[in-house]
N, C-alpha and C positions, 0 to 999 in steps of 0.2 A: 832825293825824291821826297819832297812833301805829301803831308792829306794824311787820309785815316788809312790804318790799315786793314789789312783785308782779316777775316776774323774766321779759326780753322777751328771744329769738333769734332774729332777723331774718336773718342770715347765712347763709344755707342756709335750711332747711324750715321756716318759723315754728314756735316755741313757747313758751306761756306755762307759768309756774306760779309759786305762793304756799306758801312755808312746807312746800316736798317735794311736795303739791299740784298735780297736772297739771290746768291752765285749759283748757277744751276747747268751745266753745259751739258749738253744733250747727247755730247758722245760721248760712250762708257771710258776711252783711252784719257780723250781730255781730260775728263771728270778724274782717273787714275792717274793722271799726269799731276794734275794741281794737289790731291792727294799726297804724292809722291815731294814735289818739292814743298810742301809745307812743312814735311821733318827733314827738308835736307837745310840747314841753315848758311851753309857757305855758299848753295848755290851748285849746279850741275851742268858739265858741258852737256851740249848739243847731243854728239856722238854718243854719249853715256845712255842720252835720255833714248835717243833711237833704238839702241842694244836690248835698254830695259824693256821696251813699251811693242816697238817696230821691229827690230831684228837691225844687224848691225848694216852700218850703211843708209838707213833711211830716213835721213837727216830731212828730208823736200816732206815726211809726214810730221814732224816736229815740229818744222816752222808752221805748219798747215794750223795745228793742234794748237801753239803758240797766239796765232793769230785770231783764232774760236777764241781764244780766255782773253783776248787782250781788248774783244770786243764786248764783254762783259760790265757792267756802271763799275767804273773807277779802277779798269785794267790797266789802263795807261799809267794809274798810279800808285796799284801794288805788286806790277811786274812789270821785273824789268828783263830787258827780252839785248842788250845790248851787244857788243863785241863776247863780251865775256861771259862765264858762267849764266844759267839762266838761273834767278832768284827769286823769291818773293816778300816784299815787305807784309808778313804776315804775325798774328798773332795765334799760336797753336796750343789745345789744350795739352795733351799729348806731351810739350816741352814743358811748359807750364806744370805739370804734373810732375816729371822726373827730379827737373828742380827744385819744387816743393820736398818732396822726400830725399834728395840730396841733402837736404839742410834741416832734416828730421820733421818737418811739418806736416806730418802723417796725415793727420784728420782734414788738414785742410786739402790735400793732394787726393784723399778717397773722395771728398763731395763733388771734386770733379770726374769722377766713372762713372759712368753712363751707359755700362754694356759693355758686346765684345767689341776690342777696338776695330773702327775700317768697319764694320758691321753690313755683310749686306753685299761688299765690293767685292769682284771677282773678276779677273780677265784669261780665261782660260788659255785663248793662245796667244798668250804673251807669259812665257815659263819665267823667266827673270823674274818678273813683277811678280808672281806669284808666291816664289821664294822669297824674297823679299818681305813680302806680307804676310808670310807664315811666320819669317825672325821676327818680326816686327809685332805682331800677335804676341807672339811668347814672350820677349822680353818686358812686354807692358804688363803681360799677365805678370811674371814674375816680381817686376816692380808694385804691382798691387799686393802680391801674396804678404812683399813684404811690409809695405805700408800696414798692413793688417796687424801683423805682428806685433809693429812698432806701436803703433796707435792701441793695441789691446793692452802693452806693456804700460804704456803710458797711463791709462786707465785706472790701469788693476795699483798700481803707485799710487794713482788719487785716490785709492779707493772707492771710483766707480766701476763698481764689479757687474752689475747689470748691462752696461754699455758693453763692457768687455766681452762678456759672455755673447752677445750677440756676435762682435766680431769675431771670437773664435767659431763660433754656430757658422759664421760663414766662412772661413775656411774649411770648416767638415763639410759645405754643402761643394766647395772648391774639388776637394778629396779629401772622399770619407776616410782613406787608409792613413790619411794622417793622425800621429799616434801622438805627435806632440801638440796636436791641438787638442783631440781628446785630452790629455793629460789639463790643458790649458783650462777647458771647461770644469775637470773636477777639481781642480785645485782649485776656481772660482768658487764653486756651491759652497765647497769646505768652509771657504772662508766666511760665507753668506751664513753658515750654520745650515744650510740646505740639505740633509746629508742623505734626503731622499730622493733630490733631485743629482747629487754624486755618485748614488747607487745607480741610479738606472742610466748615467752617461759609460761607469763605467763598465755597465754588463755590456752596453751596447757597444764598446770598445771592442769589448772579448767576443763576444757573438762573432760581429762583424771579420775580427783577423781569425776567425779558428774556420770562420763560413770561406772567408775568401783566398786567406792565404795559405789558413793548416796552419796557425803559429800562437803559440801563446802571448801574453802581452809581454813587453820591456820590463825590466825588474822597476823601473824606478814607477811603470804605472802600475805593476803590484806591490808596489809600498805605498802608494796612492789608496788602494785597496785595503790594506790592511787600515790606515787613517780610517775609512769609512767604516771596517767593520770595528775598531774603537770607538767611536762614532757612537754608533748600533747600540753597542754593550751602554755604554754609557747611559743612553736614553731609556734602555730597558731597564737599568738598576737606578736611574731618577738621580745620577752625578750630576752636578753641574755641567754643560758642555763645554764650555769654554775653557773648563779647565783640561777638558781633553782631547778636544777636534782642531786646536793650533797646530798647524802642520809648522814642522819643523823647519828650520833655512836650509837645512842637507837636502831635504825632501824636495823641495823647490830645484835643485839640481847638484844632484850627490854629488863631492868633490872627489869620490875615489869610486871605483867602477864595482860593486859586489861579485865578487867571485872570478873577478878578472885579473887580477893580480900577476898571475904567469905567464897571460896573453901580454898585457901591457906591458911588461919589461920585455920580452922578448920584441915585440914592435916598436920600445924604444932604444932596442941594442941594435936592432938591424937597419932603426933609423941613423943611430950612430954611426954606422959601419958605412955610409952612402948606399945602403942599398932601396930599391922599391918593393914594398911590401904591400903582399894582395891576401886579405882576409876572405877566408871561405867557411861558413856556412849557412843552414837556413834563413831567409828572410824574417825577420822580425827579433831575430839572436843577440843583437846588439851591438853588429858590426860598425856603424856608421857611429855611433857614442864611442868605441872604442878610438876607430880613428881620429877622430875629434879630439877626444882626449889624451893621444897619443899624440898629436900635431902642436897642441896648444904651448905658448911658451916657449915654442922650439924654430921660433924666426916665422917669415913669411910661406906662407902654404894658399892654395887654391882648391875650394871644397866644388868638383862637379856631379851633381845632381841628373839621377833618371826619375821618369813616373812611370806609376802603370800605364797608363794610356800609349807611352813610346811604342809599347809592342806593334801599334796599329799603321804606326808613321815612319817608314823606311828611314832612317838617317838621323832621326830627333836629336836622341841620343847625344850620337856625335855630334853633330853640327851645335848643339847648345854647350858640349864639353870644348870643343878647337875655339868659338866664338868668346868663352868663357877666358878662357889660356891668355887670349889676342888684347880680352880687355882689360883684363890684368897687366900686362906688361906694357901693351902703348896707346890704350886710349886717349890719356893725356896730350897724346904725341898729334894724335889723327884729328884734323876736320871732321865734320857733322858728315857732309858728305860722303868723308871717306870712309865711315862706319860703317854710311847707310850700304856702300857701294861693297864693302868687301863683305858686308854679312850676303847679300845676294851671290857674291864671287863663289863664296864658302859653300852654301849650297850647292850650286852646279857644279863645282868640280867634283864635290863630294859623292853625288847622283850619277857624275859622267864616270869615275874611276874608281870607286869601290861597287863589289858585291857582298856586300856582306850590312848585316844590322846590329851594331853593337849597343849594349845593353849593361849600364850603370845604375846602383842604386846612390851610393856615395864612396866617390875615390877622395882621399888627401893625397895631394903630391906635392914631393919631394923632390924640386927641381934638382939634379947632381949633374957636374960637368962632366965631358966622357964619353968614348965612344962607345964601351963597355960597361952596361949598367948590372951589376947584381943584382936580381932578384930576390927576397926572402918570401916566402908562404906560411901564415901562420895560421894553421887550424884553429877555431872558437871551442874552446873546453877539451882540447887536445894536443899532442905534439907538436913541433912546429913539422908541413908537409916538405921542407926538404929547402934547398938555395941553388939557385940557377945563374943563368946572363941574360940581360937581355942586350941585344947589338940594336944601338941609335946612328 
């Protein structure tokens, strides 16, 4: 199929168009339909779309739907509607994006967000689609978060610490309880010599976890702390600064855990042992560093991530933690299609057969063969709480 393609903006406020041509379909399903196959790249049966959009079976509203877009300027020539899969010869920000940061082109992959993805779209009885649109929401968001990351690291290398600062500025404004961006932000000032602009990042640090969560900060953003109050002294007895405000390379991320020494060999004996190990205490204690630190070096591992916000959204949780698992082992394997298609699967089933909302800050796991998994528990600044089974 020749001609131009049809041109998709998912990043902010959907919109289509062909050849200067603004694509505009009047019914909200269309409209979620052409949405919908512009990340599906392989293309989506018929049945599928009905399921998604109509309920299953209602194939006679699909072709209906098919036939609205095909009468659109230049439908005939960016959908193809034939025997097989329904597809569209389209160009999508949204892939365009992921791609870009696949291949680490961070800055370039942010100038294309434009907002929240899908912004705006909503088909409330049509559940599939909705789920659907909530995975899809997330994992872009999460592709941004990281783009963020990357692109702030990328910076702070060149030595454009003002550009960086900003990008971390927008990760706090993402979530504020991120501590590693705070971190990210005073380690920037530091470097700038700012150390009054590091003081006040990092009271707002400590404010903010002792207001919201009850938690002191991570050891490594009170060694951040102590930089700044060096810092301080410094200025006040008229040292040179520079000979004192150079934050250390430890300090940029300590190689050995302070004070954790009896946790981490213990989570790395009972990683030995094939067993799974659940870290328990307070938030902000330094569980998730430990893990991390406990996983690294020791073969392939899967880090899945909660937010606060999960509390508010029955299943987040899980369905980001099973979706996480799936693409780690066979994305490579799966069609575009079949992503888009089993992330929607993953939700409904999740919704029709659990009750319950489970709730992760950060797990490492330790894939072990076995019907019979071992359990270990290690308490944070305590004994270990005991060794169990778990049956898979």
């Amino acid at each position: 199929m020749a001609g131009p393609r049809l041109i998709a903006r998912l990043l902010g406020a959907p919109a289509f168009s062909w050849n200067g041509a603004r694509i505009a379909p009047g019914a909200v399903k269309a409209f979620a339909l052409l949405a919908y196959l512009a990340r599906a790249e392989d293309g989506v049966a018929r049945r599928d779309l009905a399921e998604l959009l109509w309920g299953p079976g209602r194939v006679g509203s699909v072709h209906q739907a098919l036939h609205t877009l095909r009468r659109a300027p230049g439908g005939e020539q960016w959908l193809s509607v034939g025997r097989g899969p329904v597809h569209l010869r389209v160009r999508c920000d949204a892939t365009v994006f992921e791609r870009l940061i696949g291949r680490g082109r961070y800055g370039t992959a942010l100038a294309l967000w434009h907002g929240t993805p899908f912004d705006g779209v909503r088909v409330p009885d049509a559940p599939a689609f909705e789920d659907w649109l909530d995975l899809e929401r997330m994992r872009l968001d999460d592709l941004r978060r990281a783009a963020l990351r990357g692109e702030a690291q990328r910076l702070t290398a060149a030595g454009a610490s003002d550009e960086a600062i900003g990008l971390a500025a927008t990760l706090l404004e993402l979530d504020p309880l991120d501590e590693s961006a705070h971190q990210a932000v005073v380690r920037l000032h530091l470097q700038r010599s700012d150390v009054g602009a590091a003081r006040a990042q990092y009271e707002a640090c400590r404010v903010l976890l002792d207001r919201e969560l009850g938690v002191e900060p991570l050891p490594e953003t009170i060694e951040l702390g102590d930089a700044i109050a060096a810092a301080e002294r410094a200025i006040r007895e008229h040292t040179p600064l520079a000979s004192i405000a150079t934050i250390p390379p430890a300090l940029l991320r300590p190689r050995v855990l302070v004070g954790r020494s009896v946790e981490l060999a213990a989570v790395r004996g009972a990683w030995a042992e094939g067993c799974i190990v659940l870290l328990v205490d307070a938030a902000g204690a330094g569980k998730s560093r430990l893990a991390l630190d406990a996983a690294e070096g020791r073969g392939r591992y899967v880090v899945l991530d909660g937010r606060p916000g999960d509390a508010g959204v029955p299943y987040t949780s899980l369905v980001r933690a099973v979706e996480t698992l799936l693409q780690a082992v066979d994305d490579e394997r799966l069609a575009g299609w079949a992503r888009s298609e089993r992330q929607a699967q993953i939700a409904r089933h999740l919704a029709a057969g659990f009750g319950l909302v489970w709730r992760v800050r950060v797990v490492a796991v330790h894939v072990v063969k076995g019907e019979h998994l071992p359990v270990a528990a290690v308490q944070i600044g305590g004994e270990p709480l005991g060794r169990g089974s778990l049956v898979g």
